[in-house]
N, C-alpha and C positions, 0 to 999 in steps of 0.2 A: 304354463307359467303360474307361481304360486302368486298371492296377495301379494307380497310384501315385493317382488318386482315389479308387480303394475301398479303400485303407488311409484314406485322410484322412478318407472317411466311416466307416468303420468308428470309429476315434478320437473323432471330433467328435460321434454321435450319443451315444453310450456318455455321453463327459463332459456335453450337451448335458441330458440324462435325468437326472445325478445331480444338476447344478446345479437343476431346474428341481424334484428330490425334495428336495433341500435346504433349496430357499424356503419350500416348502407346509409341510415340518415347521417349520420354523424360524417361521411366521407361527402355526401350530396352536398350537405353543407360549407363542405371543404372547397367543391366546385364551384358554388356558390360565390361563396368568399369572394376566390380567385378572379371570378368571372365582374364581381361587381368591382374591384381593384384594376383589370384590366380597362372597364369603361370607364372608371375614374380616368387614368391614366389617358385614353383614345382621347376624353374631353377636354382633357388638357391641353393634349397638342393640337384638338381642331379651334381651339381658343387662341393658340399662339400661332399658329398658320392663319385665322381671321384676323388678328390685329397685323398681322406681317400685311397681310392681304390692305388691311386697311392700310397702313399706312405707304402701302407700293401706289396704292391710288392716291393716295395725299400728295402725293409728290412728283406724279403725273400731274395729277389738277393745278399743282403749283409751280408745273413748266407753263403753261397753258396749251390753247391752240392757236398755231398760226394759219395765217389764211393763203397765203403762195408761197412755195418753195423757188427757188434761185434757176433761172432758166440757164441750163449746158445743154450738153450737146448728151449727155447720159441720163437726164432728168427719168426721158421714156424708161431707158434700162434698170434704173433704181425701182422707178416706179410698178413695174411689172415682176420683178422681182419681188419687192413688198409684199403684191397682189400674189403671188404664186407663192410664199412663205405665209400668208393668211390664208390662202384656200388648202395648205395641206394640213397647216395646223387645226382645221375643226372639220377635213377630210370633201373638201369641195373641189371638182375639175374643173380648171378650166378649160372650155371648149376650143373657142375664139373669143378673140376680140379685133376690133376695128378703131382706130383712132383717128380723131377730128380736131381741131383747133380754128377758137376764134375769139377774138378781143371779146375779154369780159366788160366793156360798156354798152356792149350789143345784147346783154340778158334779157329776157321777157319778163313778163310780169313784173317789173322793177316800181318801186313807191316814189322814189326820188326821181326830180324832172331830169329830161334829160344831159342836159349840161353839165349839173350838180354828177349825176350818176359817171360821165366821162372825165370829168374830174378827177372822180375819188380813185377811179379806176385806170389812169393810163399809164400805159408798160402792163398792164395786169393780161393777160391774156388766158382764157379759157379751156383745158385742153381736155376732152371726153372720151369716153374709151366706150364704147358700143360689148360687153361681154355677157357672153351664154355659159354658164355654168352648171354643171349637172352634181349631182346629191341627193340626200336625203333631204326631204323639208327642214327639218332641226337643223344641220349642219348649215343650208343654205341661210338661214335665219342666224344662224350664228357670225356667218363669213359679214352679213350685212352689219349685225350689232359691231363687231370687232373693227369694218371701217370708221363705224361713225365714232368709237369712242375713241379712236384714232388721234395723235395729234398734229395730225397735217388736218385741215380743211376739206371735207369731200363733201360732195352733192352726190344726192342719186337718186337717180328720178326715170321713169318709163319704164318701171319692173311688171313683168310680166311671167307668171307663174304656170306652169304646166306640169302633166305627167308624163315620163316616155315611156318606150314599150316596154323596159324592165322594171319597171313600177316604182321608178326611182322620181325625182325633182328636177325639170328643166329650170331654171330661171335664167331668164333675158332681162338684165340691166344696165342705165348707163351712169357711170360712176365720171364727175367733173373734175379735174382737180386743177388747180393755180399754179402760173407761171408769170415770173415777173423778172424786171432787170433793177428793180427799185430795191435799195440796200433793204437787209433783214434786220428785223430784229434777235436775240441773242436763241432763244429757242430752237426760230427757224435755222440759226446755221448750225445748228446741233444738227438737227434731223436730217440737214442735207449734206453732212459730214458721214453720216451713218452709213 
């Protein structure tokens, strides 16, 4: 190779290199672009899905809760149904359960005498359901969170957590709910229309 072609290569690879560094940023840049437009875009709709969100609860909150649903003869059937549409929705078994009933003026630990207490409460009656639920810990926490923010009325009380042999979540709880013959108000016969 004479002089005068290893100058020409010397020249030509140099620019050859910066042209060829110039694309790959210049196209990076391209992805770039695209990728920060895309997350504009995500944030927006996780923006409108939160206000939807918000306002799905504002108008929960603005049903309120009521405290007994309308005693039938399908109250159990609704109500277990409910229970088995909340434990698949956040992936919880139910095992068993066991149901009890008794006049809610017979509650323990109550602040009001007890007169006052039979009172406020007759026709109201008390009905429990004794249930073993198996999951994961999360989901079993989730099934609990989704009754209470529930708009029926529920107690629950005597949870008892364990692990079984497949390394999954026993929980033993007993979930109360309300039964009465005393009219509703507007809420309640929603829910028990459902």
């Amino acid at each position: 190779m004479n002089n005068t072609t290893m100058r020409i290569v010397g020249w030509v690879l140099p620019i050859v290199g910066m042209l060829v560094a110039c694309f790959l940023v210049f196209k990076q840049y391209q992805h770039f672009q695209d990728a920060q437009v895309a997350n504009l875009a995500a944030q927006q709709r996780l923006k409108r899905a939160n206000e939807t969100l918000v306002e799905a609860k504002k108008q929960v909150n603005d049903m309120g809760q009521f405290a007994a649903a309308p005693r039938s003869k399908d109250e159990e059937t609704r109500f277990l149904n409910d229970l088995r549409l909340r434990a698949a929705k956040v992936g919880v078994v139910i095992a068993s359960w066991k149901t009890t009933t008794a006049p809610a003026a017979g509650a323990e630990n109550s602040a009001q005498p007890d007169n006052a207490r039979i009172a406020l409460l007759k026709g109201v009656d008390r009905v429990s359901s004794e249930l073993n639920l198996n999951g994961s810990y999360s989901a079993c926490r989730a099934f609990i969170q989704d009754l209470t923010e529930s708009t029926r009325l529920y107690t629950i009380n005597n949870a008892t957590w364990s692990r079984n042999s497949e390394g999954g979540t026993q929980l033993a709880i007993t979930v109360s709910r309300y039964v009465t013959d005393v009219p509703l108000t507007a809420p309640a016969a929603l829910e028990a229309k459902s």
